[in-house]
LUMBATI-655902 format. One record per residue: residue in three letters; x, y, z of N, C-alpha, C in turn. Coordinates in steps of 0.05 Angstrom, whole numbers, plus 5000, padded with zeros to 4 digits. Layout:
<pts>
alaXYZXYZXYZ;...
</pts>
This chain:
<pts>
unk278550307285280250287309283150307300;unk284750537319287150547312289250217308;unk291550277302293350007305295250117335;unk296049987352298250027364299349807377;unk302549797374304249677373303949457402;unk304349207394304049047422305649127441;unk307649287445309249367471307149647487;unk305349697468303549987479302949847506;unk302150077520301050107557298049937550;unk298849847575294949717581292649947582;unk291049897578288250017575288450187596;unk289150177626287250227654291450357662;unk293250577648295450697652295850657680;unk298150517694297950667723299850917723;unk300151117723302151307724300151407753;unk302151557763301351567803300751797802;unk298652007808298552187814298552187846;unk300852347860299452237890299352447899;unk296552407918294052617929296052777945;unk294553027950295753297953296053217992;unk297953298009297553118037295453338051;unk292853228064290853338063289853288096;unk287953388110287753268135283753108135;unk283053168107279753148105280452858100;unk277952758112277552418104277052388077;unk278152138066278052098049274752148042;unk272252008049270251978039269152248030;unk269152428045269152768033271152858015;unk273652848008274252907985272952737956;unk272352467965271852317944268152457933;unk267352557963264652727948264552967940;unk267253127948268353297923268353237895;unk270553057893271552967875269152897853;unk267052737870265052677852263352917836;unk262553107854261653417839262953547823;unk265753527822267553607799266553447782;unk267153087781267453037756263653167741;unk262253087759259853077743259653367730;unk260853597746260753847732262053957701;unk265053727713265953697684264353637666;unk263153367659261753207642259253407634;unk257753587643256453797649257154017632;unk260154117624261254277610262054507623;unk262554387657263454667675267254617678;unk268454847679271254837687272354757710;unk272954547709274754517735275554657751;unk277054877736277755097758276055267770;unk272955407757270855447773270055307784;unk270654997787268954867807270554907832;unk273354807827275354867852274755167866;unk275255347852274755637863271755657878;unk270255447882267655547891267655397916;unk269155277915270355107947270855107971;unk270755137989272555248009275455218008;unk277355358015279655298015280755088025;unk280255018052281754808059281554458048;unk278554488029278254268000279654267981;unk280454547965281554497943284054277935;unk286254357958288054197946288353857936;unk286553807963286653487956283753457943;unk281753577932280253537911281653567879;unk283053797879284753797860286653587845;unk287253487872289453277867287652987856;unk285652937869283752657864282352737835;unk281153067829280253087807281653017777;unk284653097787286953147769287552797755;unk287552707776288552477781285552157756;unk282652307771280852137754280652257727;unk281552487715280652637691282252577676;unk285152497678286852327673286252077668;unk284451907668282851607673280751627669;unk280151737658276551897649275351717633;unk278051717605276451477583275851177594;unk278951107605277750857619276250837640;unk275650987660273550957677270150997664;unk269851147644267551137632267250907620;unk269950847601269050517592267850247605;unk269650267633269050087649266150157670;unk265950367673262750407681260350387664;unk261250347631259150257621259650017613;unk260849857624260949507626259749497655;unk259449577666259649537695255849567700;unk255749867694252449907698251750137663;unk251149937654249750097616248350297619;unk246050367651245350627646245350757663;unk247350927660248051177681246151167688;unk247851247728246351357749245751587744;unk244951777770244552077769247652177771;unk248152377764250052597760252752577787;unk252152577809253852557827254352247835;unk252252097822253151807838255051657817;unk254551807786255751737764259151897765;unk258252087784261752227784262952047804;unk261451947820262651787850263851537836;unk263151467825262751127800265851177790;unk265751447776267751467760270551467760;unk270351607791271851787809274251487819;unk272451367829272751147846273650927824;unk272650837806273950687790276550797769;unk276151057769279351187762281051207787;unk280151287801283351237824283350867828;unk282050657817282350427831284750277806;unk284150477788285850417769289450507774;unk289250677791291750787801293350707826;unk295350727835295350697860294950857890;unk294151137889293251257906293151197932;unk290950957937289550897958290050587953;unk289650447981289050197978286250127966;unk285249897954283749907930280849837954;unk281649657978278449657992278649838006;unk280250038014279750248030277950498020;unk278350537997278150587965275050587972;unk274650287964272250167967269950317990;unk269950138012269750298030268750578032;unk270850788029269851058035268451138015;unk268751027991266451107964263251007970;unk263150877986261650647996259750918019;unk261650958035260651238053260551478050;unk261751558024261351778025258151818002;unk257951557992255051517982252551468001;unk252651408018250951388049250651658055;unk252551788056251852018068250752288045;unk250752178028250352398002247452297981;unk247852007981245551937971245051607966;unk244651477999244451278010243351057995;unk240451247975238750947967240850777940;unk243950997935244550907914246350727925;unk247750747949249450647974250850397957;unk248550117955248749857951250249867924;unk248649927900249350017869252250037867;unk253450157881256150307885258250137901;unk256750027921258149757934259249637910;unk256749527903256549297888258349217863;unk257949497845260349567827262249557825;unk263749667852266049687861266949457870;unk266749297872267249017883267248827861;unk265048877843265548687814267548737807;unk268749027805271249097781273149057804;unk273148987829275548957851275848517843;unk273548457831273348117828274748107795;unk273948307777272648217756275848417738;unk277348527747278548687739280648657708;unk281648447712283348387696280648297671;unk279848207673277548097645277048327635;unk274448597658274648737645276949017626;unk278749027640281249187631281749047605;unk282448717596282848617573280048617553;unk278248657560275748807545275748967536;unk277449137541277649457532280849467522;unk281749247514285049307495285049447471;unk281949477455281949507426280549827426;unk279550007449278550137464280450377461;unk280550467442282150727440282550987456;unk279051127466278751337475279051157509;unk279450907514279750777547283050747546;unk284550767527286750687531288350977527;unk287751107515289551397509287851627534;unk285151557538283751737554284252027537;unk283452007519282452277500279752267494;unk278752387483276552347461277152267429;unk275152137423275851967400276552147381;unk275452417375275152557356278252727361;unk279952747388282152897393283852687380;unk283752477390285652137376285652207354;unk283052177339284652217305284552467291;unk283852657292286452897292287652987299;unk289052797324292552777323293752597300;unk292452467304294052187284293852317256;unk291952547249292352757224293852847228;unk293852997244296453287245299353197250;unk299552957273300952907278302452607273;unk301852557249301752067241304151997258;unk306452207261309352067271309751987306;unk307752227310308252307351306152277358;unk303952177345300652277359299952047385;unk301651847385301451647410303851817437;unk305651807434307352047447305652207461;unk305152387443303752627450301252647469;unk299752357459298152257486298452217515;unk300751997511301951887531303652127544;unk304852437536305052517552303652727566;unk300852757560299352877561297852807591;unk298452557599297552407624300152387649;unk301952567640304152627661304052787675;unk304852907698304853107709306753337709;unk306053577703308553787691310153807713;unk311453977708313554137734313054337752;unk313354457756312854767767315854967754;unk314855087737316955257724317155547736;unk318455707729319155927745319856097729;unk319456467722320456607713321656807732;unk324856817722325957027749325357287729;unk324657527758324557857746327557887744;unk327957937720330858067720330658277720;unk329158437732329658697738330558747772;unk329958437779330558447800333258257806;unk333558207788336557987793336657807767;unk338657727762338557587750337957247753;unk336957017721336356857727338556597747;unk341056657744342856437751342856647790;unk342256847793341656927822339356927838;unk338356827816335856727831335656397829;unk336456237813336855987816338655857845;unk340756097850342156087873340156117898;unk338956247900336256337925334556027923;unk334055927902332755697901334555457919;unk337355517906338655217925339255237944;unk338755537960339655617981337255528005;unk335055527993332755468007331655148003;unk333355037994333354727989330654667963;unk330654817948328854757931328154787900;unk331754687901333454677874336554577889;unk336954397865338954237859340654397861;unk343854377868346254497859346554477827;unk346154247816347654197794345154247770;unk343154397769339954377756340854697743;unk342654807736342954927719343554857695;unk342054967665342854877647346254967632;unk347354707625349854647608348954757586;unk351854917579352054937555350954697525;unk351954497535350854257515347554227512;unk346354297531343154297540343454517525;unk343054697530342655017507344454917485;unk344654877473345754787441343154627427;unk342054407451340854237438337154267448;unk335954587452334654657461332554597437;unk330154677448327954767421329154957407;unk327855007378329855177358328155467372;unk330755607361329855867363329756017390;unk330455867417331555937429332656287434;unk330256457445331156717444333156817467;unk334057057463335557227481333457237511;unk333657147529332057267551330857067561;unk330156857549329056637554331256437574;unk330856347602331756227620329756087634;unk327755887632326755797653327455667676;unk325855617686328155457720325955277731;unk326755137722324854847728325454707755;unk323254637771323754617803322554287801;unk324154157810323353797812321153757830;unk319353877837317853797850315854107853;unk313554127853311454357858311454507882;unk311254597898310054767921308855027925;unk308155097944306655287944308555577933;unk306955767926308756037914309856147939;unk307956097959309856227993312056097996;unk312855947983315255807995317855947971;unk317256027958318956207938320356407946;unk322956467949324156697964322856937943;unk323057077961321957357938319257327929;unk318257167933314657157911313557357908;unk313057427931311357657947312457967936;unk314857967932316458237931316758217898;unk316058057887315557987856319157997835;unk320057857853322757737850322557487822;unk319957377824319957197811316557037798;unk316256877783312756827770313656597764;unk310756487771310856197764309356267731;unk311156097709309356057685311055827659;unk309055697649309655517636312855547622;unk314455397617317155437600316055507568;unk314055397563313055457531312255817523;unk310155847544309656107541312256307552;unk314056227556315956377578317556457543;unk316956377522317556357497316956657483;unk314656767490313257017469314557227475;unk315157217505316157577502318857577496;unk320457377496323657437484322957487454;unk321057267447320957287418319757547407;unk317557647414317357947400319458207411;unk320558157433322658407440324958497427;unk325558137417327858097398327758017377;unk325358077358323958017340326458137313;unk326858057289328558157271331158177284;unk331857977301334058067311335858407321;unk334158567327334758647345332758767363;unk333558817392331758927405329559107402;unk327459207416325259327411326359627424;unk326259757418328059977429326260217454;unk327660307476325760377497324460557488;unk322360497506318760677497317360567470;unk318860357462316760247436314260197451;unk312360207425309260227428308359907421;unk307859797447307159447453304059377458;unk302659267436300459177451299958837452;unk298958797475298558497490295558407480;unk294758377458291558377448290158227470;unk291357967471288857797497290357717512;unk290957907536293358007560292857807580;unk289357677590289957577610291057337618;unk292257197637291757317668294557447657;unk296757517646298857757648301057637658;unk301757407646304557337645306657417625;unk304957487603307357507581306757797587;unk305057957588305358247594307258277612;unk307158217636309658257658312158107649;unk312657987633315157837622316858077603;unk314158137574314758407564316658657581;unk315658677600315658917618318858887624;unk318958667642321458497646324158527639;unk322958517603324958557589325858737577;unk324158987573325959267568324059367575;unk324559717568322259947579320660007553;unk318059957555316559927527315160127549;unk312760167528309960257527308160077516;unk306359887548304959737532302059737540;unk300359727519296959667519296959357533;unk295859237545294359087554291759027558;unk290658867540287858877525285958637532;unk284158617547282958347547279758437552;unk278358277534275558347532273558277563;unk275358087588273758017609275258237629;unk272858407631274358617652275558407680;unk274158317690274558157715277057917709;unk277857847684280457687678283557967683;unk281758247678284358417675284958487702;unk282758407727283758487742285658247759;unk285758107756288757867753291857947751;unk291558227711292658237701295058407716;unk292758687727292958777743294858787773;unk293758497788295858437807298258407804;unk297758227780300758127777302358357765;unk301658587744302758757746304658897777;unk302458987790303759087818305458837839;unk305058627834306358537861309458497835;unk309358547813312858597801313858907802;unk311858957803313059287808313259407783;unk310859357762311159407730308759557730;unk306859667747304559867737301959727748;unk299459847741299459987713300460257722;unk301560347699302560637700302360847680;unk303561047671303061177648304661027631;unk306160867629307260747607306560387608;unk304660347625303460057627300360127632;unk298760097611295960097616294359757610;unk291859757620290159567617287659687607;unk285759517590283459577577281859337564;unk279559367579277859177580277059297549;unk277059127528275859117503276258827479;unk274058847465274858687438277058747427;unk278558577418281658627407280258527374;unk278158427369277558497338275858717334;unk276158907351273859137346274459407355;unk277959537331278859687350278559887346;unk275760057331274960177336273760377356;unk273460127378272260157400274760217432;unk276260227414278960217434280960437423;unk282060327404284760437391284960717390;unk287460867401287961077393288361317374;unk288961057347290161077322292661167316;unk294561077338297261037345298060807330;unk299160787319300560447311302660307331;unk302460087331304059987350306359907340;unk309159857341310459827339311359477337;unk309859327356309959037358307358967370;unk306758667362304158577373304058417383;unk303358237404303258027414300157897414;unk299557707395296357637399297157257409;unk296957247438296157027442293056857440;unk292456837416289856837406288756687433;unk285856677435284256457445283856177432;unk284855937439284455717435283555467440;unk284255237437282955017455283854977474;unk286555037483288054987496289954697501;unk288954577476289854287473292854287483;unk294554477489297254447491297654397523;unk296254447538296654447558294954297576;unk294554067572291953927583293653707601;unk295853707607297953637630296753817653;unk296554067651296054247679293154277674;unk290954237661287954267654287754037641;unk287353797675286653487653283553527644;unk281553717654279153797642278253887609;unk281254007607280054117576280253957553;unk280753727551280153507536277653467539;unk276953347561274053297564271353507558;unk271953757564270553947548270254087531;unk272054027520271454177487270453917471;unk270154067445268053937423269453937392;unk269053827376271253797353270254107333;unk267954167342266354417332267554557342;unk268954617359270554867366272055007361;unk274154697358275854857334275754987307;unk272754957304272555077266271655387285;unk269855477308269355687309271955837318;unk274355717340276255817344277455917330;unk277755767303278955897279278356107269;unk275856117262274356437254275556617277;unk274956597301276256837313278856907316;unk280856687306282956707310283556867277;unk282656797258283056937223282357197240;unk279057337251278657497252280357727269;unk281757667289283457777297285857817295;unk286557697277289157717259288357987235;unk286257847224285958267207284958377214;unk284158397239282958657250286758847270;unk287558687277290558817282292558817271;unk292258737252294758747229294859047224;unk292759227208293459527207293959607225;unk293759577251294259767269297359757282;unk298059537268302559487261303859707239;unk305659827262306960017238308459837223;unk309059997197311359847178313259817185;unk313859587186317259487193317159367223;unk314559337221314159207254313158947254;unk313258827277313058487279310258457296;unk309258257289306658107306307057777309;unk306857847334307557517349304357347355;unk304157127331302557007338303256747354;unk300356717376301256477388299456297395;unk299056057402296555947410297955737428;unk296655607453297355377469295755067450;unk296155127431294954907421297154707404;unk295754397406297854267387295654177359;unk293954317339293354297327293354527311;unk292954327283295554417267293354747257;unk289954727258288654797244287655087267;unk289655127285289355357308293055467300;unk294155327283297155457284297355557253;unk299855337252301055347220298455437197;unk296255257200294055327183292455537187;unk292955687202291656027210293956177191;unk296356097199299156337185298956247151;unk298556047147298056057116296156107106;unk293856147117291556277110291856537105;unk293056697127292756917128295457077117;unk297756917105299757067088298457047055;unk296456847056294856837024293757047017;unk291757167044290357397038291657647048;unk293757707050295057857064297757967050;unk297158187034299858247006301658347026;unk304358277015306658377034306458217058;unk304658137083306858027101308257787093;unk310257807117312057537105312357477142;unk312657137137313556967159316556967160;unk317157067189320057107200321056747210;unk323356697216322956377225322856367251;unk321256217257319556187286320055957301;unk319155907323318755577337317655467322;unk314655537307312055347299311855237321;unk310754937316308654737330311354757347;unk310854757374312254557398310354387401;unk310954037414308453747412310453737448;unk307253657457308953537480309053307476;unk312453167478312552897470314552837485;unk315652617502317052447505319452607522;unk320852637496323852727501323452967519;unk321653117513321353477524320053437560;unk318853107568317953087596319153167615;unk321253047608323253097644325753257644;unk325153497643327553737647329453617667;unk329653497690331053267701333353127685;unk331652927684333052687667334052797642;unk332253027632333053157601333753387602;unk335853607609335953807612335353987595;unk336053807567335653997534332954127537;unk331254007543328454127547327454277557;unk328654417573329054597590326154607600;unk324254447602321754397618319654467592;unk320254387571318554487544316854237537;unk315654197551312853977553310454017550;unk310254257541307254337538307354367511;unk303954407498304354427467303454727461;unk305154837445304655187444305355197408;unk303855387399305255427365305955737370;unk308855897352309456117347309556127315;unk308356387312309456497287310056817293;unk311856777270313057127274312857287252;unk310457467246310357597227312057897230;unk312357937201313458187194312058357176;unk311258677180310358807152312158917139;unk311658967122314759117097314459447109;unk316859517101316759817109315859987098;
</pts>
């Protein structure tokens, strides 16, 4: 059992997620809510579960799902104090569901009660009482059990045990941080098309429409004291509060994209790779393009020629939209292609490209603020296979970089053995390249939460690694 400091948070976090404003009764979202979680626990994605929905569920299932996946560890802890042997699958998501929001403030706690109470009657009645019953012990019994679970690591951080301590490897200085901000809620960040205006004219359209601050532009002093490395092109625009993309001036006319401030990182960085620009019509490929943010960012930023490559035909057609609603292709100088990016035999022209962008496939551990699911479903085995594909796609596109050209590796992950320990692996076996200086690890921690309160951060809360390779000429 870890040590942490007697000022640490109680076991049972309240941080507020509050529900999306919805017009469905509570008791039906909560029997949403319950099919998510059990699908999670199951090894299904959240976001296929949402997408199989009807629309007018998603949002406030989203919001209740978001909200218990976040409280996962302690609500499982306290359901197995409560009842030692799981129910069936949905009455155990209902259990869960219900004792993670009771831990929050959401809802009033017997109202709470109550509709968990009915929405089990109506879904699977003979368990009805069981679920009463529970819910009412931990509404009697609360404080005893919550101090039961102080020494309760995976109830108090709501990770998995095996994510806890290799952070506390990778990371001994921030790995409590990095937890704790992992259970926050991000921002809604924004990339303006500067092809269509610039970023400080489009921040103006934001305050014009009440949905940005006058004064939420970054200071000079904030850009001084940014993440390092800080490229040419890089501007995000961090909005204090989420809403829908219709409410975006321009959305539609592709004025502007919603995407993380971290990833908003890759395409300045390979455009402007060796310090200077990538020069027009260079030859760009996007190895694992989808859904095509940093491709359309690329695009954005000068007139390239770029491949866009993703092995799920049906992810490229995403890639696709978002291409057209910016007004970037596909075209003869913007293509897409459904293929293996370690098998480019099966693809490649035998053109060399000029620059690479491989946002490998990962765990996605960096971003489990906006996917409170992907904690809960991955496996500590993953990361040893992720790794193999991530080595293997690193030499399967390295020849296909002309000399004197750069490859931008990247991963949304904050471990160390999907980043840094892939680029030293592969400059060992790899004569001549050399590492350019990069971001490395970004950790989502603390200081980087509130683009608000913190401007330096410019909304850099998520966990992402860069490296910037170079080949000799």
């Amino acid at each position: 059992m870890s040590q942490r400091p007697a000022s640490s948070a109680p076991a049972a976090p309240r941080t507020a997620t509050p529900a999306h404003p919805h017009s469905l009764p509570l008791w039906q979202l909560l029997s949403r809510c319950a099919e998510a979680v059990a699908a999670v626990r199951q090894g299904q994605s959240l976001t296929d579960v949402l997408a199989a929905l009807p629309p007018a569920e998603r949002p406030g299932t989203q919001a209740l799902s978001f909200a218990v996946l976040r409280r996962l560890g302690t609500a499982l802890a306290l359901r197995q104090a409560l009842v030692p042997k799981a129910p069936a699958p949905w009455v155990d998501g209902l259990l869960l569901s219900a004792l993670a929001l009771a831990c929050g403030d959401e809802y009033a706690r017997h109202t709470l009660v109550d509709q968990a109470v009915d929405a089990c009657k109506r879904r699977a009645r003979p368990a009805s009482g069981l679920v009463n019953a529970v819910l009412r012990r931990f509404l009697r019994e609360e404080a005893d059990l919550l101090a039961a679970l102080e020494d309760d690591d995976v109830a108090h951080f709501n990770h998995p045990a095996w994510w806890i301590r290799r952070l506390q490897r990778d990371w001994p200085e921030h790995w409590q941080a990095m937890l704790m901000a992992n259970q926050t809620q991000p921002p809604m960040t924004l990339r303006a098309n500067v092809r269509h205006g610039s970023s400080a004219a489009y921040r103006a359209r934001l305050i014009e429409a009440g949905l940005l601050a006058p004064d939420s532009a970054p200071t000079a002093t904030a850009q001084a004291s940014a993440p390092p490395l800080e490229p040419e092109g890089f501007d995000p625009i961090v909005l204090p509060r989420g809403v829908p993309v219709q409410q975006l001036p321009g959305f539609a006319e592709g004025d502007a994209s919603v995407q993380d401030a971290a990833a908003q990182l890759a395409a300045p960085l390979l455009v402007h790779a060796g310090g200077r620009p990538l020069p027009a019509g260079a030859r760009v490929l996007d190895a694992c393009a989808a859904p095509g943010g940093k491709t359309a960012h690329l695009l954005e930023l000068a007139d390239l020629d770029v491949t866009a490559l993703d092995s799920d035909p049906q992810r490229l057609v995403r890639v696709n939209e978002t291409l057209q609603r910016l007004g970037l292709g596909p075209n003869d100088h913007t293509r897409t292609v459904a293929a293996d990016a370690s098998q480019p035999a099966t693809w490649w022209d035998g053109q060399a490209f000029d620059a690479i962008l491989l946002d490998a496939p990962c765990s996605a551990s960096g971003i489990v603020r906006r996917h409170p699911d992907v904690r809960w479903l991955r496996r500590e085995s993953d990361l040893t296979a992720l790794a193999r594909t991530q080595d293997a796609l690193l030499d399967a596109l390295w020849p296909l970089l002309k000399p004197g050209g750069h490859l931008l590796y990247c991963t949304c992950s904050i471990f160390r053995i999907e980043g840094q320990e892939r680029i030293d692996a592969f400059l060992q076996r790899t004569p001549g390249a050399r590492a350019l200086p990069s971001p490395g690890h970004l950790r989502p921690v603390v200081e980087y939460l509130d683009p608000i309160a913190a401007p330096a951060s410019r909304g850099m809360g998520d966990g992402f690694f860069y490296a910037l390779l170079s080949k000799p000429s």
